[in-house]
gemmi code that builds the backbone of each chain (N, CA, C; Angstrom):
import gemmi

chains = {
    "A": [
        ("UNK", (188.145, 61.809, 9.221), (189.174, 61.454, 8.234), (188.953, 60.018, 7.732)),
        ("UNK", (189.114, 60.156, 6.441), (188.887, 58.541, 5.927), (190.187, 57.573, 6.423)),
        ("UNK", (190.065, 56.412, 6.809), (191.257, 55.538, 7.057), (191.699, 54.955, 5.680)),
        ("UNK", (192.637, 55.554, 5.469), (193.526, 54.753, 4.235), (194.851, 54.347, 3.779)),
        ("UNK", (195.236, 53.454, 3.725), (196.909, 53.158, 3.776), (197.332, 54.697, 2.456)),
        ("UNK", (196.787, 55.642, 1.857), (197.012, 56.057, 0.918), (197.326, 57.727, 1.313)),
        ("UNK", (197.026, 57.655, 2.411), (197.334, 59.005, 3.300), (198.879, 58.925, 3.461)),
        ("UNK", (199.603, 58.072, 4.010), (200.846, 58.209, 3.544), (201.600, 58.946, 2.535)),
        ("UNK", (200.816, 58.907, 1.437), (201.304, 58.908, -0.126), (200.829, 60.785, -0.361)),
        ("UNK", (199.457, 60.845, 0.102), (199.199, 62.110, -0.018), (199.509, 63.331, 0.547)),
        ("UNK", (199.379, 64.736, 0.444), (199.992, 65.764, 1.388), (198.846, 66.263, 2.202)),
        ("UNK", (199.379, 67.275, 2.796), (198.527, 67.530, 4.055), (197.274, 68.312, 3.421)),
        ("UNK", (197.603, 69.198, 2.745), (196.596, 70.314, 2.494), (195.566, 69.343, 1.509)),
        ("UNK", (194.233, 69.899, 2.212), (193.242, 69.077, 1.521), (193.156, 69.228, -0.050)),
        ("UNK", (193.167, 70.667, -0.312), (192.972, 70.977, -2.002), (193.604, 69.356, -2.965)),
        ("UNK", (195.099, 69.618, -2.530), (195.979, 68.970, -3.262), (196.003, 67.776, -2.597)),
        ("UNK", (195.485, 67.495, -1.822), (195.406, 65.812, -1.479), (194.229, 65.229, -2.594)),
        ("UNK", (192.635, 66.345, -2.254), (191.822, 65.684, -3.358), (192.342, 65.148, -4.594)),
        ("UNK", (193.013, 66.574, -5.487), (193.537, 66.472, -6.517), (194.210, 65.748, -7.076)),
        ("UNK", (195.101, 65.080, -5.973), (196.141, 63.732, -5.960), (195.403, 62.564, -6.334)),
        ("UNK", (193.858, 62.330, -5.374), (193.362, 61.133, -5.343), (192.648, 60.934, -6.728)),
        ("UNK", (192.318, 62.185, -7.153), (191.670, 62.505, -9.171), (192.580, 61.929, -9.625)),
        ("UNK", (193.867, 62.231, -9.228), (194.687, 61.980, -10.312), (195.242, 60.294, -10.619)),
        ("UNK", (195.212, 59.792, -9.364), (195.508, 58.773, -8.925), (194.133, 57.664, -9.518)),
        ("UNK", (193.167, 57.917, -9.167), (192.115, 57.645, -9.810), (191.647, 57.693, -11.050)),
        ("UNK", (192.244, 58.936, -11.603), (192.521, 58.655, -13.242), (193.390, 57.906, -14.171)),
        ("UNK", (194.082, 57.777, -13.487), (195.573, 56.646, -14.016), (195.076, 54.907, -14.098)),
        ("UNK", (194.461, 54.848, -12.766), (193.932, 53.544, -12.786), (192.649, 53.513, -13.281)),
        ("UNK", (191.724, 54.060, -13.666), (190.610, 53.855, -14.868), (191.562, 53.993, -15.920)),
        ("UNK", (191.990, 54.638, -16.803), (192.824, 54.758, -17.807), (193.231, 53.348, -17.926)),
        ("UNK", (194.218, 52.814, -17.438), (194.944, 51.410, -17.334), (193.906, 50.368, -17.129)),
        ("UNK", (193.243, 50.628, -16.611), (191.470, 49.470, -16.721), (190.894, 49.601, -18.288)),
        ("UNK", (191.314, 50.778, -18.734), (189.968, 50.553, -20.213), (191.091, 49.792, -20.997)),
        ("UNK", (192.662, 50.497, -21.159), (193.356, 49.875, -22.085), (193.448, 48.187, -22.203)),
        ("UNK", (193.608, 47.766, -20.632), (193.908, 46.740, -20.293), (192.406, 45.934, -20.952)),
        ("UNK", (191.507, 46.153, -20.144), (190.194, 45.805, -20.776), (190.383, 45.951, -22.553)),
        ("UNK", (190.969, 46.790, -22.918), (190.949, 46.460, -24.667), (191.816, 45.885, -25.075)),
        ("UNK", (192.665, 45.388, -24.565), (194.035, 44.821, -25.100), (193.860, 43.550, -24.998)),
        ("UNK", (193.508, 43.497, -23.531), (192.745, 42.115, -23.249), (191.786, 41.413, -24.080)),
        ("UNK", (190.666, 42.011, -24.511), (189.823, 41.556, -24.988), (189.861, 41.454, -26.542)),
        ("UNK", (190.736, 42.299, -27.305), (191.582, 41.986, -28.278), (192.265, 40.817, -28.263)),
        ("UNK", (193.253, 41.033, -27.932), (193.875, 39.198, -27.519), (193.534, 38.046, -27.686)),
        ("UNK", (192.200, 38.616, -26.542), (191.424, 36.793, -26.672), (190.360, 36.616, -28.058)),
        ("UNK", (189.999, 37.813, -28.602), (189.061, 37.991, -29.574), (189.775, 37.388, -30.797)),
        ("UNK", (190.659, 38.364, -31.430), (190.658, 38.349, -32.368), (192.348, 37.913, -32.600)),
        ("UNK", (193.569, 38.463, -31.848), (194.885, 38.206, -32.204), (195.697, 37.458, -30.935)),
        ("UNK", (196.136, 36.928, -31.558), (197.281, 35.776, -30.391), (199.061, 36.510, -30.557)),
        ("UNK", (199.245, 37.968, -29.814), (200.698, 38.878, -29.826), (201.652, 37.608, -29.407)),
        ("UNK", (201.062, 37.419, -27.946), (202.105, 36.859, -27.127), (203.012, 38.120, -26.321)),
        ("UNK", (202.285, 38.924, -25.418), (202.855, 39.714, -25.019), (203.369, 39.106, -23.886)),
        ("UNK", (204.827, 39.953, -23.154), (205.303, 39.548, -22.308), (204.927, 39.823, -21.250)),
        ("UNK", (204.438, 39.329, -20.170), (203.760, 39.134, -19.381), (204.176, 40.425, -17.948)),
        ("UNK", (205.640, 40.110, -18.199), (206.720, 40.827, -17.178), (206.750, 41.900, -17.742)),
        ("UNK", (206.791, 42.481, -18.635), (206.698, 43.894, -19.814), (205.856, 44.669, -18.893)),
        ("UNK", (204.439, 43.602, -19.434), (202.801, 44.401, -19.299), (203.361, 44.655, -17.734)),
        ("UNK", (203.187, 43.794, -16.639), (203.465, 43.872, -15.446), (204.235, 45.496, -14.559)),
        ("UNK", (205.316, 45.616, -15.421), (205.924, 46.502, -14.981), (205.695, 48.131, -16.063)),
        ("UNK", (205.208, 47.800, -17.086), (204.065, 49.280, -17.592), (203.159, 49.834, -17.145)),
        ("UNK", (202.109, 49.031, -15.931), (201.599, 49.146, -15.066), (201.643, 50.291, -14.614)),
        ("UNK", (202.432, 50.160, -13.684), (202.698, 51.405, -12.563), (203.704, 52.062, -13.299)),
        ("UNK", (204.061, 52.079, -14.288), (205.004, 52.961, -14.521), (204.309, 53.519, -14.904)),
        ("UNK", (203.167, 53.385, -16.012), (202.224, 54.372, -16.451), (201.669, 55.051, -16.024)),
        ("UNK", (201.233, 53.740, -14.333), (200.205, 55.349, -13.404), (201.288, 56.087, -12.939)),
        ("UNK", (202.587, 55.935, -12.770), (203.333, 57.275, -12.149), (203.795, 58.341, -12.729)),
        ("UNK", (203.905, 57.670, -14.223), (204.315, 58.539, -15.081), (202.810, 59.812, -14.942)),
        ("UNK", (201.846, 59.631, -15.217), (200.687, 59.942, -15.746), (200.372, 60.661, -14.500)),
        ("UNK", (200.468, 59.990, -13.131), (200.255, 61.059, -11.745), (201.148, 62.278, -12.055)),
        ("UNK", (202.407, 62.124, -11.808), (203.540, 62.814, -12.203), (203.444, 64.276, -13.229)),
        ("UNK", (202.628, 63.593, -13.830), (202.364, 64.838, -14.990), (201.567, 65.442, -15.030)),
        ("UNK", (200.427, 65.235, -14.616), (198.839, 65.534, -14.153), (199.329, 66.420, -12.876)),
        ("UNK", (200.277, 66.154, -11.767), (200.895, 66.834, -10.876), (201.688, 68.018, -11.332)),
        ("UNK", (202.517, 67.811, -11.932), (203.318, 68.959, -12.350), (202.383, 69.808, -13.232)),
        ("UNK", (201.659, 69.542, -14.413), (201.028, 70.488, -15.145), (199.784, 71.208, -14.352)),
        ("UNK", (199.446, 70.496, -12.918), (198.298, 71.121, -12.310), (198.532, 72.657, -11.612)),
        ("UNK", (200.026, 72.987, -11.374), (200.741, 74.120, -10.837), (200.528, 74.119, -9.416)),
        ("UNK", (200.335, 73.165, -8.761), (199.900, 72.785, -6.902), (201.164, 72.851, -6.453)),
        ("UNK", (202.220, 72.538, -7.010), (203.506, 72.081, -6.472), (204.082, 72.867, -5.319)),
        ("UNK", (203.935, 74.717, -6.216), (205.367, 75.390, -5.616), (204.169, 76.573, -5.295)),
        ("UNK", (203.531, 76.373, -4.066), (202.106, 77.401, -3.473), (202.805, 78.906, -2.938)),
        ("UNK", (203.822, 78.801, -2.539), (204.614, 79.598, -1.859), (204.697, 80.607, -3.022)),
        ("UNK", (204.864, 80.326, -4.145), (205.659, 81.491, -5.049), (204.775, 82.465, -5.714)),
        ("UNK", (204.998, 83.277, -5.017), (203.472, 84.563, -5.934), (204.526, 85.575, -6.349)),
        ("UNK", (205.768, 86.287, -6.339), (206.361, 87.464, -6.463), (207.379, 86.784, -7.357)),
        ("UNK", (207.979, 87.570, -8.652), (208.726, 87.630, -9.887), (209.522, 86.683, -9.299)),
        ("UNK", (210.305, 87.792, -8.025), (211.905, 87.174, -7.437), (211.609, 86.299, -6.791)),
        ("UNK", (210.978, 85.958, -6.033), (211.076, 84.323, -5.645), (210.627, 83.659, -6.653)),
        ("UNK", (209.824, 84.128, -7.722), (209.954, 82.633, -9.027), (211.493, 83.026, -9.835)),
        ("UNK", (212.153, 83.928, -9.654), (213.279, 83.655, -10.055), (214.741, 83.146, -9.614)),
        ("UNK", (214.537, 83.097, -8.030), (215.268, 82.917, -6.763), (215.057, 80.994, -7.311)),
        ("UNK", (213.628, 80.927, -7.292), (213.347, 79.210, -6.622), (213.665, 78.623, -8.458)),
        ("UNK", (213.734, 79.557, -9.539), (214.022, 79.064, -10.558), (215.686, 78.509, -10.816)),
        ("UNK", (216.511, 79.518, -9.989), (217.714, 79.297, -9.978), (218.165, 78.033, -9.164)),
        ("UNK", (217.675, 78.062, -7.993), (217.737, 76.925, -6.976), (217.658, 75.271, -7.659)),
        ("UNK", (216.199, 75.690, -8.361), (216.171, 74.009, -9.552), (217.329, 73.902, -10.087)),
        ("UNK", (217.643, 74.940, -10.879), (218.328, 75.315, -12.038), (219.986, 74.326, -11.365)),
        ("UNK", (220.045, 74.538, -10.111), (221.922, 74.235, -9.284), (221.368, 72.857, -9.080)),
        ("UNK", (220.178, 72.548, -8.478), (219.670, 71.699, -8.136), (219.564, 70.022, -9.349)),
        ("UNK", (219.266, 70.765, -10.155), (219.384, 70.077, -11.320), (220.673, 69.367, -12.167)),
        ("UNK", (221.786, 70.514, -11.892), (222.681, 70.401, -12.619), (223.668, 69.141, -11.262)),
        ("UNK", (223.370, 69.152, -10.409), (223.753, 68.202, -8.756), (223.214, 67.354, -9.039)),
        ("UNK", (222.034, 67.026, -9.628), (221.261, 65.694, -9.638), (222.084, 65.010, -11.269)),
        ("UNK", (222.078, 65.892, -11.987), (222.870, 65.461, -13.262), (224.321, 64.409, -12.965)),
        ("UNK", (225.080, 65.288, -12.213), (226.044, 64.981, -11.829), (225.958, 63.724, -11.185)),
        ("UNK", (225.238, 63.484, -10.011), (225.263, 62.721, -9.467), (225.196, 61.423, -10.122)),
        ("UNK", (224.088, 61.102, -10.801), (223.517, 60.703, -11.775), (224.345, 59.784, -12.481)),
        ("UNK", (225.999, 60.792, -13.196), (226.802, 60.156, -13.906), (227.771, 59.418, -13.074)),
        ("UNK", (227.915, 59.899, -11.758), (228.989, 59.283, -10.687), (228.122, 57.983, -10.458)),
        ("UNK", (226.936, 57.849, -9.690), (226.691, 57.037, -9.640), (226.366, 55.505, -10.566)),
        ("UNK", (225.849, 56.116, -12.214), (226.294, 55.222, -12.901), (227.032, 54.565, -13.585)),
        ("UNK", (228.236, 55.136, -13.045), (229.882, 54.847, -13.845), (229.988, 54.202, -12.411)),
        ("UNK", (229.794, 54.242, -10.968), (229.769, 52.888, -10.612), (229.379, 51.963, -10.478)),
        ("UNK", (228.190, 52.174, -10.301), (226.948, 50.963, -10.861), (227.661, 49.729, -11.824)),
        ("UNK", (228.116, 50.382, -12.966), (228.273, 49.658, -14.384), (229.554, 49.540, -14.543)),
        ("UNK", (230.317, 50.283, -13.738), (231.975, 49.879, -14.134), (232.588, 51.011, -15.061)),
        ("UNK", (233.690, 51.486, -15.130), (234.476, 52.393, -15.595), (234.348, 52.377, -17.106)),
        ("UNK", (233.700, 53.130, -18.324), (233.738, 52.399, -19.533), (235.207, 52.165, -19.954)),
        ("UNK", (235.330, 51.227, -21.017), (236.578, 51.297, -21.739), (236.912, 52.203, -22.827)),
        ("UNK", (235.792, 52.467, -23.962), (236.257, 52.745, -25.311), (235.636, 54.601, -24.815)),
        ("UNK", (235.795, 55.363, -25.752), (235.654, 56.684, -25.587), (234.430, 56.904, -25.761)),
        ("UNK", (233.587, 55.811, -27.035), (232.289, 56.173, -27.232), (231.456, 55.912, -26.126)),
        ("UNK", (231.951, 54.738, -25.128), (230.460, 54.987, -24.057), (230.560, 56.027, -22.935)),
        ("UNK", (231.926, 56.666, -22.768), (232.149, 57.679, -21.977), (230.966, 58.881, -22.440)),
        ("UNK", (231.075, 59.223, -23.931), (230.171, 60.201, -24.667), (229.118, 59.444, -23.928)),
        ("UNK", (228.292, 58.539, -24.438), (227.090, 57.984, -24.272), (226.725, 58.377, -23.026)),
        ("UNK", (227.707, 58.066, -22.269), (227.170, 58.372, -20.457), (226.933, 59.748, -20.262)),
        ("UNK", (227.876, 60.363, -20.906), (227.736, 61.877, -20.915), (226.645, 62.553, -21.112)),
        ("UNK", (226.239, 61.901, -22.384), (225.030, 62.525, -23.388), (224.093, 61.707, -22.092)),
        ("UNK", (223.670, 60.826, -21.998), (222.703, 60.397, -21.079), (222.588, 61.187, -19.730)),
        ("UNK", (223.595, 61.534, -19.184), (223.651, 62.490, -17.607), (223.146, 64.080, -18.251)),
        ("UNK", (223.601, 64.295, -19.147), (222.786, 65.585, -19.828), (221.573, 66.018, -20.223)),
        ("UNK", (221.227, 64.472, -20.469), (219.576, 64.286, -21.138), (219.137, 64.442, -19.854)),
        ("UNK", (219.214, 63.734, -19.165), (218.969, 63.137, -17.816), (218.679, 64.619, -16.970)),
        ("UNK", (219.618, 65.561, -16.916), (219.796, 66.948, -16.683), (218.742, 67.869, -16.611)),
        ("UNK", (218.684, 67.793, -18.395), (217.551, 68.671, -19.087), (216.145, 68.402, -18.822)),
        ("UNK", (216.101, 66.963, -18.698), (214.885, 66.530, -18.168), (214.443, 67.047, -17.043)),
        ("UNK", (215.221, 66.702, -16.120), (214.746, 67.075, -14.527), (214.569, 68.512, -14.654)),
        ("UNK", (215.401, 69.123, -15.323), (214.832, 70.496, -15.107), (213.787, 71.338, -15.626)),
        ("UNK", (213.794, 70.717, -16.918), (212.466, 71.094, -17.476), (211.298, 70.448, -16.652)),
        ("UNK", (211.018, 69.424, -15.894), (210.252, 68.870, -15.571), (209.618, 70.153, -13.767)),
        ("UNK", (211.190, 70.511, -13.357), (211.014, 71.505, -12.123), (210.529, 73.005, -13.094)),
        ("UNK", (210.809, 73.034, -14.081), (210.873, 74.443, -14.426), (209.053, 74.542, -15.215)),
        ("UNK", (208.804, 73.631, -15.501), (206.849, 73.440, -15.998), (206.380, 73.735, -14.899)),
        ("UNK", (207.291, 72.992, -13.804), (205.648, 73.085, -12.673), (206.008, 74.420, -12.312)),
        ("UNK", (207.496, 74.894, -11.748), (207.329, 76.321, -11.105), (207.011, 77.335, -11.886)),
        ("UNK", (206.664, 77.508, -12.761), (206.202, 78.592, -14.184), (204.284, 78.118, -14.194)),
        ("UNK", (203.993, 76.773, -14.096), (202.749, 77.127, -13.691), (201.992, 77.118, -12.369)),
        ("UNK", (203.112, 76.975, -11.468), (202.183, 77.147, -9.937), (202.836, 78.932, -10.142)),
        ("UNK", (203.437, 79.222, -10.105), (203.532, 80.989, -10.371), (202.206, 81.310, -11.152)),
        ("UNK", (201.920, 80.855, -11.987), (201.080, 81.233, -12.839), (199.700, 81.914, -12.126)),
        ("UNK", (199.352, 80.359, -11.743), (198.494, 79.806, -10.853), (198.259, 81.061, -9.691)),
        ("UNK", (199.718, 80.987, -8.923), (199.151, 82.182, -7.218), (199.186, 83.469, -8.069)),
        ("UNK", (199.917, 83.849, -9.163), (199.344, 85.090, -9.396), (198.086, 85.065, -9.549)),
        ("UNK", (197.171, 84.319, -10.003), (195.993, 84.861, -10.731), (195.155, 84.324, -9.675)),
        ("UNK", (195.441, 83.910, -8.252), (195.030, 83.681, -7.307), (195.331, 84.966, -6.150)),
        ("UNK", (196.345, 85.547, -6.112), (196.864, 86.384, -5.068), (195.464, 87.640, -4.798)),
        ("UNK", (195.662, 87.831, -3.684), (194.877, 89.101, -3.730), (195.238, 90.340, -3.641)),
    ],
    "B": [
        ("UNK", (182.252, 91.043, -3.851), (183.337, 90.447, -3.091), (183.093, 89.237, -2.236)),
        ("UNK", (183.949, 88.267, -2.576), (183.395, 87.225, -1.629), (183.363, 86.968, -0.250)),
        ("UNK", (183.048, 86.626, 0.496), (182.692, 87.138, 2.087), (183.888, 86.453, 2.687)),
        ("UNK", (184.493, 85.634, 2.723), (185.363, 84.710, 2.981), (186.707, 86.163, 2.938)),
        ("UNK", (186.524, 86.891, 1.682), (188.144, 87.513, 1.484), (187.316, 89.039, 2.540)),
        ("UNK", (186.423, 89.026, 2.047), (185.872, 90.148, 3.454), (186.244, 90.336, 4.640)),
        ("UNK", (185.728, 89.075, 5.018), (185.907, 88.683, 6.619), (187.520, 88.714, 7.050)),
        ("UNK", (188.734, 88.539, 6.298), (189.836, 88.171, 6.178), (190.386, 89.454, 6.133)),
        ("UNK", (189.681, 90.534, 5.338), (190.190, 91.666, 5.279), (189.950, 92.567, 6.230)),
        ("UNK", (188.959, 92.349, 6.972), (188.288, 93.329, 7.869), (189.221, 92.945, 9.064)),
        ("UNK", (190.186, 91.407, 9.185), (190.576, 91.091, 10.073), (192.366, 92.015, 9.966)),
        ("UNK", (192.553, 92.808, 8.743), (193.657, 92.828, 7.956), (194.993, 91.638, 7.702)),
        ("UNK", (194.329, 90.550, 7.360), (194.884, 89.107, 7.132), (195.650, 88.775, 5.727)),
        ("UNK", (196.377, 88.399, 5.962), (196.860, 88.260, 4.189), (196.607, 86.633, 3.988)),
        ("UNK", (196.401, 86.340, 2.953), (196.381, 84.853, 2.361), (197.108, 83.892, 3.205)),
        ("UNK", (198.247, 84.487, 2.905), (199.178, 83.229, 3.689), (199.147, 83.417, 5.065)),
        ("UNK", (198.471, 84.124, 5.757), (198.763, 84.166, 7.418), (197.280, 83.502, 7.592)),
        ("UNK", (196.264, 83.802, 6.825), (194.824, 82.754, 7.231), (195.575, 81.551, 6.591)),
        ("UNK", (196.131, 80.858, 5.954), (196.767, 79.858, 5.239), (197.217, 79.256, 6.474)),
        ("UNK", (197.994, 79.633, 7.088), (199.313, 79.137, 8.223), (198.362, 78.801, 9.103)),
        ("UNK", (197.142, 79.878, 9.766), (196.555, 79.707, 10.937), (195.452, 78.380, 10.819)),
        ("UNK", (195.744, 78.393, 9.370), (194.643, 76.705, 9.675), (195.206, 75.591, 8.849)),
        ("UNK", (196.434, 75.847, 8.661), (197.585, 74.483, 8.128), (196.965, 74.395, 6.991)),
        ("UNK", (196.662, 74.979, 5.643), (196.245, 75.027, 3.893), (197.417, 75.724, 3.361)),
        ("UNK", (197.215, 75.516, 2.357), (198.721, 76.545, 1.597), (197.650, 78.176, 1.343)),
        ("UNK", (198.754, 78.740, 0.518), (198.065, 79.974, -0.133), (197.120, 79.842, -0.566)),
        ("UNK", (197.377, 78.867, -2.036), (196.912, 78.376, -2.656), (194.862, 77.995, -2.724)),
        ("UNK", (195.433, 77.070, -1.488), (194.173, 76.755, -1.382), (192.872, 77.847, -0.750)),
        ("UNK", (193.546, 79.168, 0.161), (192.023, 80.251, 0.273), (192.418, 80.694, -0.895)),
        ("UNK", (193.041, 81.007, -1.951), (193.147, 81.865, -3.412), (191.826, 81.006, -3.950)),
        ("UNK", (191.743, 80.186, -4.211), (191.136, 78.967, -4.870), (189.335, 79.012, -4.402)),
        ("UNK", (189.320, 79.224, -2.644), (188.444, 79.178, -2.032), (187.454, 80.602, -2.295)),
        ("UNK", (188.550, 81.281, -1.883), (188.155, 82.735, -2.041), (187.556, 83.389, -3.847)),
        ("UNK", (188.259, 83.119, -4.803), (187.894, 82.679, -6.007), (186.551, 81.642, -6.152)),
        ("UNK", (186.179, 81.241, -5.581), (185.042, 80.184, -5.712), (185.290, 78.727, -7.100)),
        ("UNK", (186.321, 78.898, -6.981), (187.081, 77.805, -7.748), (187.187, 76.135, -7.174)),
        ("UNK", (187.324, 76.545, -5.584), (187.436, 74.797, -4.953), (185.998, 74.900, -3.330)),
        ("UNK", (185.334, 73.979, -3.307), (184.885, 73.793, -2.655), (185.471, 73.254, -1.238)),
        ("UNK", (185.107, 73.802, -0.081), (186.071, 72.985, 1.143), (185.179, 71.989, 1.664)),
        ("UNK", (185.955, 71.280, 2.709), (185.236, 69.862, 3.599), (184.452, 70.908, 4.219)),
        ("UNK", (183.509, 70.472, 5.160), (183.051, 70.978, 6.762), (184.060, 71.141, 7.258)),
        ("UNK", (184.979, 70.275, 7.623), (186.131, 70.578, 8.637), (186.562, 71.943, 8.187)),
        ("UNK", (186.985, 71.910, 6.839), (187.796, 73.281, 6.667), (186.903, 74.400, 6.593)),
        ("UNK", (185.860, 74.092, 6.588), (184.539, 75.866, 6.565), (184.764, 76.128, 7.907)),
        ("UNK", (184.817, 75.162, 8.897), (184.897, 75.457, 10.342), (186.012, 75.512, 10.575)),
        ("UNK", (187.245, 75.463, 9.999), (188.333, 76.363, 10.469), (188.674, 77.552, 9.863)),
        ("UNK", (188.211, 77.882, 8.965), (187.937, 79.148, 8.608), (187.480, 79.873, 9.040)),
        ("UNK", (186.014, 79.801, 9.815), (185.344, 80.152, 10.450), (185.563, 80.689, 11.581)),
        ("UNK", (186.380, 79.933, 12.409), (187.145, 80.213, 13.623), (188.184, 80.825, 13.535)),
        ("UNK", (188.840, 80.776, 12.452), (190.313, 81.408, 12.206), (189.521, 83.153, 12.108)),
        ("UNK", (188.198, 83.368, 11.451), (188.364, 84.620, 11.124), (186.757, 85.086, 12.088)),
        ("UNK", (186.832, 84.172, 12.991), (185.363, 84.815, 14.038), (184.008, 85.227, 13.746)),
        ("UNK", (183.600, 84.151, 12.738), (182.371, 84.338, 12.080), (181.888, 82.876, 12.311)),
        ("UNK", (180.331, 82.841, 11.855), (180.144, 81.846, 11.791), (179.847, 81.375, 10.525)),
        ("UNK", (179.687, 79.770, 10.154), (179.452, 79.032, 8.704), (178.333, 80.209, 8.093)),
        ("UNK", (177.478, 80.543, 9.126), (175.991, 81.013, 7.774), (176.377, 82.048, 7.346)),
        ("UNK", (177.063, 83.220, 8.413), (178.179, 84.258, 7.584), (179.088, 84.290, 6.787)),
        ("UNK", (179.708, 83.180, 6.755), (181.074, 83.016, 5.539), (179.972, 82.262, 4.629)),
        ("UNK", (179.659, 81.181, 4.729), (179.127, 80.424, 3.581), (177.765, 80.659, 2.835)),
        ("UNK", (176.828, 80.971, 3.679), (174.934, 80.515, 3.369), (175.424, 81.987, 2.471)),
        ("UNK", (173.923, 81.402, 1.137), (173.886, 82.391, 0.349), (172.579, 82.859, 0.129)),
        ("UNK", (172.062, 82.718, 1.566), (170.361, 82.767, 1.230), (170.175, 84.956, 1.128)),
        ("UNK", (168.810, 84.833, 0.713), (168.543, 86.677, 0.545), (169.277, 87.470, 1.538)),
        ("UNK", (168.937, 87.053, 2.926), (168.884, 87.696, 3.802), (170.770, 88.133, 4.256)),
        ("UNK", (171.372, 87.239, 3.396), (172.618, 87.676, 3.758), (173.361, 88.376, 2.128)),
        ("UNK", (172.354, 88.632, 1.331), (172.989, 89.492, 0.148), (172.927, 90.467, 0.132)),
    ],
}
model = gemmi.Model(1)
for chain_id, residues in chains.items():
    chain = gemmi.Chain(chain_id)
    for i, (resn, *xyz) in enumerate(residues, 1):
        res = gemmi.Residue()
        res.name, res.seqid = resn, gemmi.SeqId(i, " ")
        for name, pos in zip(("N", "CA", "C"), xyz):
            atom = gemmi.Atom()
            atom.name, atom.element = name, gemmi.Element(name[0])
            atom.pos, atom.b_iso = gemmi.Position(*pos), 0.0
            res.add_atom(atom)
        chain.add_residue(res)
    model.add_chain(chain)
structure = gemmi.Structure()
structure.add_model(model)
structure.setup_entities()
């Protein structure tokens, strides 16, 4: 076994550990060429003045965003699901699962931020815990529609 | 047929019970068995053992085993 603080981060099964480290490895070349061109733009030819703390924290948001998605669209996620009814069982489960995380979501940021006053940021919060909602679930409902995909055309 | 889902079948094994017996998901003998993902050594040799063959029987693709 290789020694790496990065085994932490990865799962057990080798397939999808490799796949992790591709992916992980693709995020940070990616963010090396841009950076390398942005950079070298900069000093070449234009003086932005970018914010330093911006770039800093686009960083890793980019590689997680970009793992994240490379993960979910790979269909590794949900290995278990080869039969209709359990992709429709584990579809429903997101589905409650989702609508709990929504929720939560709005409780927790109405305390975070304080009770609004006027009616429009009540909407706003609303509309945001909804977005917020739709997201997560579409985001559970890509990957379990293509790891189904996936063990069917794997099953024997 | 690939020898891997052979050997598995002759054992009457389903995916996920060779899966369990050597800690991989489904996934990954679907993949294997498909000739889609290549495994470590470690994992040819738990395969191997999981289904009582040896590497040159599950894996080598020389004449003498076609």
């Amino acid at each position: 076994m290789i020694k790496s603080f990065l085994h932490i981060f990865l799962p057990e099964d080798e397939y999808k550990r490799e796949k992790m480290i591709y992916f992980i490895a693709e995020s940070a070349v990616i963010v090396m060429i841009i950076s390398l061109c942005v950079g070298l733009s900069e000093y070449l030819f234009i003086d932005s003045n970018y914010n330093p703390v911006i770039v800093l924290f686009l960083i890793p948001f980019f590689m997680i965003i970009y793992t994240l998605f490379r993960y979910i669209f790979s269909g590794m996620e949900y290995t278990e699901v080869v039969t209709k009814a359990h992709y429709k069982q584990r579809r429903k489960e997101k589905f409650v699962q989702s609508i709990v995380s929504g929720g939560l979501f709005f409780i927790l940021y109405n305390i975070l931020k304080g009770l609004p006053d006027h009616s429009s940021e009540w909407y706003n919060r609303i509309g945001m815990s909804i977005l917020f909602t739709v997201f997560l679930f579409l985001i559970y409902y890509i990957s379990l529609k293509r790891s189904y995909k996936k063990n069917k055309e794997l099953a024997d | 047929m690939n020898k891997i889902k052979l050997a598995r079948m002759e054992l009457k094994l389903t995916q996920a019970e060779l899966a369990n017996k050597i800690n991989v998901t489904r996934q990954t003998i679907g993949l294997i068995e498909k000739g889609q993902y290549n495994p470590s050594l470690q994992l040819c040799i738990a395969i191997a053992k999981a289904l009582g063959k040896t590497l040159d029987e599950l894996f080598w693709e020389g004449e003498e085993n076609d």
